[in-house]
C-alpha positions as CSV (number, residue, x, y, z in Angstrom):
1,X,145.5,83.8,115.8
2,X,149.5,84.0,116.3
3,X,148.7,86.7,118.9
4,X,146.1,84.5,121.1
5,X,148.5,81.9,121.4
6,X,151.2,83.4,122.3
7,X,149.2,85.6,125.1
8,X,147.9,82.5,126.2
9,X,151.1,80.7,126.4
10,X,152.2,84.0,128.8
11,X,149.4,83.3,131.0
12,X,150.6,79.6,131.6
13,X,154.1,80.8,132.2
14,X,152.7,83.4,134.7
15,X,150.6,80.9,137.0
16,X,153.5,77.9,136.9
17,X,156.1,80.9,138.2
18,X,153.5,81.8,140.6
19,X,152.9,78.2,141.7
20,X,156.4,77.4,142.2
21,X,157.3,80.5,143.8
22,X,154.7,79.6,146.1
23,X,155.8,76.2,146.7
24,X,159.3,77.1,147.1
25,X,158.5,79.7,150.0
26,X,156.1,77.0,151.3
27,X,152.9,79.1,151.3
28,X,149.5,77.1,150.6
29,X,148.0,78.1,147.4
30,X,144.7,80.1,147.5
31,X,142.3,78.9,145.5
32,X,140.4,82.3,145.0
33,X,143.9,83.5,144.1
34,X,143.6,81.0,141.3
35,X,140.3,81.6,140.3
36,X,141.1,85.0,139.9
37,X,143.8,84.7,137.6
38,X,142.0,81.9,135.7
39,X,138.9,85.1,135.2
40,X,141.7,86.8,133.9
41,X,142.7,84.7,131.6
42,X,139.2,84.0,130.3
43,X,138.7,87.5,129.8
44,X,141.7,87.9,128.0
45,X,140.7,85.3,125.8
46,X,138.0,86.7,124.8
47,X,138.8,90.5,124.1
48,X,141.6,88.9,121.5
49,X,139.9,86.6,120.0
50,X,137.5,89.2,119.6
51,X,139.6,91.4,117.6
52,X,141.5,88.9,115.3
53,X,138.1,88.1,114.6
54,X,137.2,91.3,112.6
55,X,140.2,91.0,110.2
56,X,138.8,87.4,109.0
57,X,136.4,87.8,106.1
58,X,133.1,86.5,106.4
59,X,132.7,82.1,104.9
60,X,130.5,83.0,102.6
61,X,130.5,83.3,98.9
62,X,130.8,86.4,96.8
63,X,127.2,88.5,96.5
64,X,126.4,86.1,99.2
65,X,125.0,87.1,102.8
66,X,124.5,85.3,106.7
67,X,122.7,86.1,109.1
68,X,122.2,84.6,112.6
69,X,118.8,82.6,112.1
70,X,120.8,81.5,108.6
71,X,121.9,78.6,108.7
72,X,123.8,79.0,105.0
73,X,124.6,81.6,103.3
74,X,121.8,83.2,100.8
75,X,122.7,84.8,97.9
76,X,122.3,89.0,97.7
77,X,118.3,89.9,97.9
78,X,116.7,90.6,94.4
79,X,113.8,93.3,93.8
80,X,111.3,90.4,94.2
81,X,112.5,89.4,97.3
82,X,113.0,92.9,99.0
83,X,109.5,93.1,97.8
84,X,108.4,90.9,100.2
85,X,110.5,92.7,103.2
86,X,108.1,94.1,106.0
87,X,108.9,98.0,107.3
88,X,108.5,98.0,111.1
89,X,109.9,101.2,112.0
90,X,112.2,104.4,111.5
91,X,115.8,103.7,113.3
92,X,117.7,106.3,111.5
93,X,118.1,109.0,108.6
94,X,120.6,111.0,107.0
95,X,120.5,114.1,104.1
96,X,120.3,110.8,101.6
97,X,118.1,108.2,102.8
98,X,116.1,107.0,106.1
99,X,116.8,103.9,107.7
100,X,114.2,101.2,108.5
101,X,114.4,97.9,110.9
102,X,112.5,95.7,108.9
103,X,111.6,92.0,108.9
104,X,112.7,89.3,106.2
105,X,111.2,86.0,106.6
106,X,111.4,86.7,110.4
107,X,115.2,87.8,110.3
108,X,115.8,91.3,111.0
109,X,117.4,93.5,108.8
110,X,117.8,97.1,108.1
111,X,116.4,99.0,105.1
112,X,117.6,102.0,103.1
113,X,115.3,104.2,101.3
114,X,116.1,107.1,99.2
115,X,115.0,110.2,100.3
116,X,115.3,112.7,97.0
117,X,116.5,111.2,93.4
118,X,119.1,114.4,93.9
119,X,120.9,112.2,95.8
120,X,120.5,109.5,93.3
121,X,124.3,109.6,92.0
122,X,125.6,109.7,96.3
123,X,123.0,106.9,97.4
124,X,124.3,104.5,94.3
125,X,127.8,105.7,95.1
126,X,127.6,104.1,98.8
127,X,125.4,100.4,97.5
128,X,128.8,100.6,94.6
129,X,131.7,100.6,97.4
130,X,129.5,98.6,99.4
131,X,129.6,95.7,96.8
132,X,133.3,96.2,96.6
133,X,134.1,96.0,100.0
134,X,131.6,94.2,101.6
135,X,133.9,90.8,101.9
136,X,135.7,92.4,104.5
137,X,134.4,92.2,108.5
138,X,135.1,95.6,109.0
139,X,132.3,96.9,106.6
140,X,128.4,96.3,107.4
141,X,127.1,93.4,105.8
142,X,125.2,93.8,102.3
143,X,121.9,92.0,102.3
144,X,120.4,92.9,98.7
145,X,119.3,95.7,96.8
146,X,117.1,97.1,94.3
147,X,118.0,99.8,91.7
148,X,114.2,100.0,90.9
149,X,113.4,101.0,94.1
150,X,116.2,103.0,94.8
151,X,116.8,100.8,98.1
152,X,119.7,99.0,100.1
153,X,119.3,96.5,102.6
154,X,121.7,95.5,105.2
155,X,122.7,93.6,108.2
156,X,120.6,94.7,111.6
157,X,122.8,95.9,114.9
158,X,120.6,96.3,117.6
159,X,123.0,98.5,119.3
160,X,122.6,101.0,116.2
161,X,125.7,103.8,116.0
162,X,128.6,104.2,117.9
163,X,127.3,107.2,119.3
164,X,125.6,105.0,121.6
165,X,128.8,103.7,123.0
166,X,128.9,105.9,125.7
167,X,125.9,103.9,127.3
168,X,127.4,100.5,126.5
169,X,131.4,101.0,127.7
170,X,132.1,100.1,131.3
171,X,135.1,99.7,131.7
172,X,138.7,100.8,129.9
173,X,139.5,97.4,128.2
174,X,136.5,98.1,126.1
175,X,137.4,101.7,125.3
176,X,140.8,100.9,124.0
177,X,139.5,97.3,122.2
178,X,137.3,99.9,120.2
179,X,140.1,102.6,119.6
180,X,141.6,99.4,118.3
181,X,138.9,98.6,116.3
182,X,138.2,102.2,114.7
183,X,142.0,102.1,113.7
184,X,141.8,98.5,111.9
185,X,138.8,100.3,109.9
186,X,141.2,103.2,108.9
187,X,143.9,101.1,107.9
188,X,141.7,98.7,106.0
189,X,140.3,102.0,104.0
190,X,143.9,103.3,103.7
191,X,146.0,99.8,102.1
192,X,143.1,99.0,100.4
193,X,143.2,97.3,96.7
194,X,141.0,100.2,95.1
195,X,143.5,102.6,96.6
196,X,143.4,105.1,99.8
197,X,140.0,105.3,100.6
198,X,138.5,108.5,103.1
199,X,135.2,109.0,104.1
200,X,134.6,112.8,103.2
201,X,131.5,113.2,105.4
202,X,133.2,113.4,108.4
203,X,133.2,116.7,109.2
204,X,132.3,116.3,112.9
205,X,132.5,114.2,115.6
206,X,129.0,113.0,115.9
207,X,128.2,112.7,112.3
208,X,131.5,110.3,111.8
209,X,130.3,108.1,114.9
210,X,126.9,107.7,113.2
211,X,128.2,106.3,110.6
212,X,129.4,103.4,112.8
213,X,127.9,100.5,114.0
214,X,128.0,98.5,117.3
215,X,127.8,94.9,116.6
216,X,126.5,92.6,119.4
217,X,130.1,91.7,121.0
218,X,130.7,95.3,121.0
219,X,133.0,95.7,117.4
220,X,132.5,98.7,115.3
221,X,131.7,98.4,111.6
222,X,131.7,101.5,108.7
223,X,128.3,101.5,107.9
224,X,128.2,104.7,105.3
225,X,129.7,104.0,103.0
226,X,128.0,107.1,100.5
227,X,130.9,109.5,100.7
228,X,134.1,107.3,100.4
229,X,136.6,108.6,97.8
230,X,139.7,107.4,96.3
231,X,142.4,109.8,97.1
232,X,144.5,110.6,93.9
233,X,147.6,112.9,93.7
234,X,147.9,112.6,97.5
235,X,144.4,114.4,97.8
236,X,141.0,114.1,97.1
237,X,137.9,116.9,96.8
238,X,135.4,116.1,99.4
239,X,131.6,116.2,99.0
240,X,129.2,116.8,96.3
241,X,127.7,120.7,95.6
242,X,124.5,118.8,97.2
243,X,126.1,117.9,100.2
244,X,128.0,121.0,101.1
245,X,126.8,123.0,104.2
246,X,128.9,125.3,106.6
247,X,126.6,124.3,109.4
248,X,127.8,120.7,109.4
249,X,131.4,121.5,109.8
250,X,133.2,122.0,113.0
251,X,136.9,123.3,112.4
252,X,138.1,122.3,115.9
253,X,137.4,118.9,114.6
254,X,138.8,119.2,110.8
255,X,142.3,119.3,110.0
256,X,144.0,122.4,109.2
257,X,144.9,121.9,105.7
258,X,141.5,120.5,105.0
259,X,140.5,123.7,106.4
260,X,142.8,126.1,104.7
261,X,143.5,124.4,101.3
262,X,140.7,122.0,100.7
263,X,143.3,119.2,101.2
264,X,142.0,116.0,102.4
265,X,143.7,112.3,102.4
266,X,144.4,109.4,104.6
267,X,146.9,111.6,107.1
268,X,143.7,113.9,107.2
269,X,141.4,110.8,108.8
270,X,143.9,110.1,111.3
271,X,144.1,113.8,112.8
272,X,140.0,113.0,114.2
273,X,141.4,109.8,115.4
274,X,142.5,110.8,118.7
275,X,138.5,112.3,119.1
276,X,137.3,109.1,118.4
277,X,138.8,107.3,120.6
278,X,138.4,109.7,123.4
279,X,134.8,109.6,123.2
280,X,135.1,105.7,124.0
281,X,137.8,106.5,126.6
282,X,135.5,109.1,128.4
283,X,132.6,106.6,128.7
284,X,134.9,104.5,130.9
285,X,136.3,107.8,132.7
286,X,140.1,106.3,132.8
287,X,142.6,109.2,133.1
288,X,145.6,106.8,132.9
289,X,145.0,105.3,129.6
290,X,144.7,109.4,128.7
291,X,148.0,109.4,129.7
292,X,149.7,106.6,128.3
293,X,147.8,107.6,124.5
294,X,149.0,111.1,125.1
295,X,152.2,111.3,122.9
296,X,150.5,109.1,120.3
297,X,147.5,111.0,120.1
298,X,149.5,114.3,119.9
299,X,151.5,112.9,117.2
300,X,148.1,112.5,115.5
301,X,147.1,116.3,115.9
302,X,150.4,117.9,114.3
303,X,150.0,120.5,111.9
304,X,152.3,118.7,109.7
305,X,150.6,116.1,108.1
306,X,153.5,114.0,106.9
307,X,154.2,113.9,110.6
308,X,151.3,112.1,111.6
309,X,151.4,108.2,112.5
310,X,149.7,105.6,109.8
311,X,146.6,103.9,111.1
312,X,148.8,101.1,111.6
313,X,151.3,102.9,113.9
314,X,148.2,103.5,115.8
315,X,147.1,99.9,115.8
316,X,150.4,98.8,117.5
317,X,150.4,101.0,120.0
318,X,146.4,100.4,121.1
319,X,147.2,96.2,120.8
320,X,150.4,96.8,122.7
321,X,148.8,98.7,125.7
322,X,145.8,96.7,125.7
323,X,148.2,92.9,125.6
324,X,150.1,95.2,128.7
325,X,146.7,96.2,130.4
326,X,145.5,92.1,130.0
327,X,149.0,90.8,131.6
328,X,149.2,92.7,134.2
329,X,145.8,93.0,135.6
């Protein structure tokens, strides 16, 4: 919270300079002038606090869960419990499982079914990482699960994937507050304790922003967590036998040595990076914020892949523009 202090403390500095300048050239203060900046500053407020916010873990226990009509935290759901859940309808589905908004004990959750048991060994893969990382605010919140019934319940987002962004961006604060956002999630995987973590099945645009979610102050959360690997000897092989298919690639969106050598690793997640975040920067339709990511995003796409910035490069640059963008609005 460093950061929202010390913007804050810029703000004050700003409207006693512009007060005294004022009084010194003997001009009457405006009061919309005033209520302008004091907008300002309010908004400011928020879009930080907003994204310290994700780096804090969530209060509650280990294997524990909240949710908003909570008022403590419950422990994970059991078979019995999830039981008890009732399936209201179909909000999603993948080559694994389908995706259910579901009600329990009137709080709203979503429910994962397997589809196949082929995809046994992938489905218990994702509910494994999802136990292991699910203390962090940048991973969807585990609810419960049951091995019996080959299902995973999670935290609802009304907004559902980030693919839906494009409806809910208006403006270019937002769009760079979630290029912030998608880089916090890539450095989290990246320095993790486990070790580098990639998401394999991200082989094109769309199906990597569908495995986001939009929380309801307009955050981003990984919500797939079926194909995450540990990168070992600098690289990791991506995707099970089951999961391979040439029609879900797109090579303008894959890295080249991905392409060419099977290589994949954290330098290969941050090459998509700059596609990412211009999907959120075309919803708001701001050609100078193209231009001021331009070198950076470049840097991203370089055939080299010891060339490319870390995700936490990335996350300096995208806080310092968007601190610039707040203070001098």
């Amino acid at each position: 919270m460093v950061e929202v202090k010390g913007l804050l403390a810029v703000w004050q500095i700003k409207l006693d300079l512009d007060f005294h300048r004022r009084r010194n050239r003997r001009q009457i203060p405006n009061s919309n002038h005033y209520i302008q900046y004091m907008i300002y500053y309010i908004v400011s407020l928020i879009f930080i606090v907003s994204i310290e916010a994700l780096a804090l873990k969530k209060n509650c226990p280990e294997e524990h869960f909240i949710l908003p009509a909570l008022s403590d935290c419950h422990r994970w759901l059991n078979c019995s419990e999830i039981r008890n859940i009732n399936i209201m309808n179909n909000i999603g589905y993948g080559t694994i499982k389908n995706v259910f908004k579901s009600n329990w004990r009137g709080n709203i959750v979503s429910v994962s079914i397997l589809k196949h048991k082929k995809y046994l060994y992938d489905f218990n893969a994702g509910l494994n990482m999802l136990k292991l990382l699910n203390s962090n605010s940048f991973i969807v919140q585990l609810v419960g699960f049951c091995h019996e019934l080959n299902i995973i319940v999670t935290e609802y987002h009304r907004f559902n994937n980030a693919i839906n962004l494009k409806y809910l961006i208006k403006d270019s604060l937002s769009a760079l507050k979630l290029c912030l956002n998608y880089a916090q999630i890539l450095d989290y995987l990246h320095n993790n304790k486990l070790g580098t973590l990639v998401n394999c099945d991200s082989n094109t645009l769309h199906k990597l922003l569908s495995q986001l979610l939009i929380t309801n102050d307009l955050n981003i959360v990984l919500a797939d967590l079926d194909s995450i690997e540990i990168v070992k000897n600098s690289t990791v092989t991506c995707g099970s036998n089951s999961l391979q298919s040439n029609n879900n690639i797109d090579n303008l969106f894959m890295p080249p040595e991905q392409i060419n050598y099977g290589i994949f690793n954290d330098k290969s997640e941050i090459w998509k990076v700059p596609d990412v975040c211009q999907y959120f920067i075309n919803s708001s339709n701001d050609d100078l914020l193209k231009y001021l990511l331009f070198d950076v995003h470049k840097l991203c796409k370089s055939d080299i892949a010891d060339r490319r910035p870390s995700a936490q490069t990335l996350i300096n640059k995208y806080r310092s523009l968007l601190n610039d963008s707040l203070l001098t609005l």
